[in-house]
ZAMAR-820646 format. One line per 8 residues: number of its first residue (from 1); their letters; for each residue z, x, y of C-alpha. Coordinates in nm, 2 decimals, padded with zeros to 4 digits. Layout:
N
NUM	A	Z X Y | ...
***
This chain:
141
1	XXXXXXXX	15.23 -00.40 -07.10 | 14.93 -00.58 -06.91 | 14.54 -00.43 -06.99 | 14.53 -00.20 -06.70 | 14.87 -00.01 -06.83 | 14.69 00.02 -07.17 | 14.34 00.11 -07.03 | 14.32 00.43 -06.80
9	XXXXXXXX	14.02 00.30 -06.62 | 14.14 00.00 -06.50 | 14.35 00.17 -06.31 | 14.09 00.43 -06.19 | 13.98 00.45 -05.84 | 13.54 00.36 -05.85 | 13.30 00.56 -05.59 | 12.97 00.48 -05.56
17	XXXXXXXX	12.67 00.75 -05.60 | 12.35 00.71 -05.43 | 12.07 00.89 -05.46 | 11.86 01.09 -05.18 | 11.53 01.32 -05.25 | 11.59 01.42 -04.87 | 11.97 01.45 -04.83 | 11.89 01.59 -04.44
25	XXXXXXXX	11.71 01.26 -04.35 | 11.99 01.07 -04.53 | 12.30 01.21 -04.34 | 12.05 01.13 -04.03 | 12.02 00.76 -04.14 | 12.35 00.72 -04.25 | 12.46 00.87 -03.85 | 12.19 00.74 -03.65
33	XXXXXXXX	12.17 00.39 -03.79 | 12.53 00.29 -03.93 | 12.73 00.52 -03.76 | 12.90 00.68 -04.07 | 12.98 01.09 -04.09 | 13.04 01.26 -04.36 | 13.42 01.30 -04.43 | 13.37 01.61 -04.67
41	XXXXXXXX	13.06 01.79 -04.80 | 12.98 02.03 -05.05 | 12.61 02.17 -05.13 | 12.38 01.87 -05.26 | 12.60 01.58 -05.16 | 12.79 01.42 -04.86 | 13.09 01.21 -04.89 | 13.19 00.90 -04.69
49	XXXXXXXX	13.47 00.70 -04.71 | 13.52 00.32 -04.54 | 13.76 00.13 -04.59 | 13.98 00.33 -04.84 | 13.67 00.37 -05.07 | 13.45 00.67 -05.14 | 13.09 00.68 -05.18 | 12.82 00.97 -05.17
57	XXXXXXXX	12.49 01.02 -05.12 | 12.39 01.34 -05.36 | 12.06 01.57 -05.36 | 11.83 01.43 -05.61 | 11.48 01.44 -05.78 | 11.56 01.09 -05.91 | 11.47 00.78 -05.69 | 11.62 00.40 -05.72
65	XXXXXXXX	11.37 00.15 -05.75 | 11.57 -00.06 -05.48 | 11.55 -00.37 -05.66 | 11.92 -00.44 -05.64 | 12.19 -00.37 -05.44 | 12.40 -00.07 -05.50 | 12.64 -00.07 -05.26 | 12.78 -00.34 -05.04
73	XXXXXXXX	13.02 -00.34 -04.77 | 13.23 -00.68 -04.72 | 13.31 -00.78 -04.37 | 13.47 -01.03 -04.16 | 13.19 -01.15 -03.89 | 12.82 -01.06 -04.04 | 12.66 -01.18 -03.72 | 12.81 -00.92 -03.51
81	XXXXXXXX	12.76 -00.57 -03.79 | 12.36 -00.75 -03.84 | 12.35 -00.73 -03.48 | 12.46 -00.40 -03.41 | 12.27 -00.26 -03.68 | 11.98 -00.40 -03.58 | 12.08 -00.24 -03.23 | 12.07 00.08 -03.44
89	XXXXXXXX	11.76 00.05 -03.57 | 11.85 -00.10 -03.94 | 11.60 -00.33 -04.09 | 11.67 -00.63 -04.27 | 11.51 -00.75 -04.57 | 11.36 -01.12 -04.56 | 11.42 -01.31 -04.88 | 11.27 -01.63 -04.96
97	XXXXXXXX	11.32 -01.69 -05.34 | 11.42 -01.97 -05.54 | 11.79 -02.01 -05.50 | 11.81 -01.78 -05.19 | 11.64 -01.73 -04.86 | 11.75 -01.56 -04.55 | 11.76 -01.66 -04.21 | 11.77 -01.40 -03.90
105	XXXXXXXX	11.85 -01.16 -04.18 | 12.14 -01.34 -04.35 | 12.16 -01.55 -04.60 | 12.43 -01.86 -04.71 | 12.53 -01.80 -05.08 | 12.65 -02.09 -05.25 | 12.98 -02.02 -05.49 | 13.18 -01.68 -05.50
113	XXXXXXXX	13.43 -01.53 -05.74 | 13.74 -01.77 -05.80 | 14.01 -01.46 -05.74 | 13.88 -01.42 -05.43 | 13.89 -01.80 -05.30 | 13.61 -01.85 -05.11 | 13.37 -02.11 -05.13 | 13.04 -01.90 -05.11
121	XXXXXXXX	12.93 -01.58 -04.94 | 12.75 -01.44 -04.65 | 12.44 -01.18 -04.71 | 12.23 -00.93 -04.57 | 12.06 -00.67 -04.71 | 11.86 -00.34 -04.59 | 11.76 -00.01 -04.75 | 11.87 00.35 -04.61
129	XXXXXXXX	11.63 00.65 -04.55 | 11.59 00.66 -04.96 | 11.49 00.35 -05.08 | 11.85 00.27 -05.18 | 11.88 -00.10 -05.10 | 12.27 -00.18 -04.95 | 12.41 -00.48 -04.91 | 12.67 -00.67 -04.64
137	XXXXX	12.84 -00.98 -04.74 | 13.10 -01.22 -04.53 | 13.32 -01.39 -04.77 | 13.30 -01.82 -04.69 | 13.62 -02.01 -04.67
***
């Protein structure tokens, strides 16, 4: 018996919650600039789904500071989604700190996760209608 027989959420399917004081001008946002609809809704909170995975953007009095990423979608050619969502309206966040610093938008990250074999990682990063700060990242081979 491997650890995720013997641990229920191991094998548990993970969905992201994200916070909005103005869940109208969210679903607008999420629309308008990334092109995403609502797949089910229920008062107070709007579900999504790319990719097989869930995440929702809920009515709240609670704010994130936005200084992290909370979500992060991973895609094959970050030149052409930073483009289009710059088409859209979607600002990018500059970054010139130690260690990291964007270019256009995107930054090269050295290293990655060894189970996922890449050599480094691709980066850009923006923040919706709320504050909440999302991420987009291009694996490196």
């Amino acid at each position: 018996m491997n650890a995720a027989d013997r641990n229920p959420l191991a094998r548990a399917d993970v969905a992201t919650r994200l916070p909005a004081q103005d869940l109208d001008r969210a679903r607008r946002f999420y629309s308008e600039q990334l092109g995403l609809d609502p797949v089910d809704e229920r008062p107070g909170g709007l579900l999504y789904r790319c990719g097989g995975v869930e995440f929702v953007v809920f009515q709240s009095t609670g704010a994130s500071p936005g200084t992290f990423t909370q979500m992060a979608w991973k895609v094959d050619d970050i030149e052409s989604v930073v483009a289009e969502l710059k088409r859209r309206g979607v600002v990018f966040e500059e970054v010139d700190v130690p260690g990291l610093r964007t270019k256009d938008g995107i930054a090269e990250i050295d290293g990655n996760y060894p189970s996922k074999g890449a050599r480094g990682e691709r980066g850009a990063w923006f923040r919706d209608s709320e504050g909440n700060l999302l991420g987009i990242g291009e694996p490196v081979f």
